[in-house]
C-alpha positions in Angstrom: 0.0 0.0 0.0 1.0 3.5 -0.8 0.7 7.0 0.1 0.7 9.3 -2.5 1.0 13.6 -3.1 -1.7 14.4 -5.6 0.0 16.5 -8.7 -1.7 18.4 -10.8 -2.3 17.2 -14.6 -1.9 19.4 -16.9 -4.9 20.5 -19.3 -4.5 20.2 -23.2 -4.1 18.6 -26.3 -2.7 14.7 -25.4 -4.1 12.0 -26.3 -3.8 10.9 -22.6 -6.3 7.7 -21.4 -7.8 6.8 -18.5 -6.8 3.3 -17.3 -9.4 0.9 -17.9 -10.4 -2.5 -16.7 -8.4 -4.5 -13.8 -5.8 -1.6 -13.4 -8.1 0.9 -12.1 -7.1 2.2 -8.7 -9.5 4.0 -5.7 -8.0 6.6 -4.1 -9.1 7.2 -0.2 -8.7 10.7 1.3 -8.7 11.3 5.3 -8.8 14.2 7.4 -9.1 14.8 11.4 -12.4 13.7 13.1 -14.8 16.6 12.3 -13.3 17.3 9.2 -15.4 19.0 6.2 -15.9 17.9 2.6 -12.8 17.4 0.5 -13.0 20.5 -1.7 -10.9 20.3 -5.2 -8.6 22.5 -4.1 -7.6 20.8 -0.9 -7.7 17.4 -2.6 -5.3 18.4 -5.2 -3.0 18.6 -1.9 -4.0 16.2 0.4 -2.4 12.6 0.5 -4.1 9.5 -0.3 -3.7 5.9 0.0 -4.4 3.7 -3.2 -6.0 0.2 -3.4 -6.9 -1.8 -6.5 -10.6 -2.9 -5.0 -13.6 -1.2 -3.6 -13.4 -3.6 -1.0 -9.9 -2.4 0.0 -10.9 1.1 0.2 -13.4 0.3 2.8 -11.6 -1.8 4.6 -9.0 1.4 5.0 -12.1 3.8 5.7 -13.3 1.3 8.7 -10.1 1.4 9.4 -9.6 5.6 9.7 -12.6 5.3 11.3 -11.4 2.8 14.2 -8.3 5.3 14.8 -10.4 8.4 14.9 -10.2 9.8 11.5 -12.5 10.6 9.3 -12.6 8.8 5.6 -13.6 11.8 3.4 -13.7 10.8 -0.1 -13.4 7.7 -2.3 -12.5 8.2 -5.8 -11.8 5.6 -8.7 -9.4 7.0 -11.6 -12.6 7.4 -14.0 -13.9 9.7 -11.9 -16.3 7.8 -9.8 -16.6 9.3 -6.2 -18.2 8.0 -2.9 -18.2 11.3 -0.8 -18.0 11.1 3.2 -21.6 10.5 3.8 -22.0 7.7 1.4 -18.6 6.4 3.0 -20.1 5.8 6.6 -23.5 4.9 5.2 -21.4 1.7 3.4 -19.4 1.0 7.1 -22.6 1.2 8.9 -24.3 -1.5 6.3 -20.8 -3.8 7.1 -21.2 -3.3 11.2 -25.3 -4.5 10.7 -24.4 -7.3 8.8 -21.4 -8.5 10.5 -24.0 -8.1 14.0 -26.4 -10.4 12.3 -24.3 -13.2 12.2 
């Protein structure tokens, strides 16, 4: 696992493409407990911590979440995003199911 400094791409003419297929990567962002939205401009600065499944991601939010952090964005290199609310809705689903057992 790796932690990473977001850098910014530059905008123009390249013929630059996405990664498709099993090489996608989810990024998770973190911040202090209490922390606010991830706004572009902070995200293009904030470290993250790559995994190469959903599953993994979540599994790093619980994880934040254990150590009192706060998980505050998900994001998949084609620009699919699970934002902080959607992140703890997801870890609350895991903790009801893992109770039912």
């Amino acid at each position: 696992m790796r932690y990473y400094l977001r850098q910014e791409k530059k905008k123009g003419g390249g013929g630059e493409k996405k990664p498709r297929g099993p090489n996608m990567q989810y990024r998770v962002y973190s911040g202090p407990k209490g922390s606010a939205d991830i706004s572009p401009m902070q995200k293009s600065q904030s470290l993250y911590k790559e995994f190469p499944r959903l599953d993994d991601a979540l599994s790093w939010a619980r994880y934040l979440e254990n150590r009192g952090r706060t998980p505050l964005l998900i994001e998949r290199d084609d620009g699919t995003r699970m934002e902080r609310h959607a992140i703890i809705d997801a870890l609350r689903v895991g903790v009801r199911e893992q109770l039912d057992r």
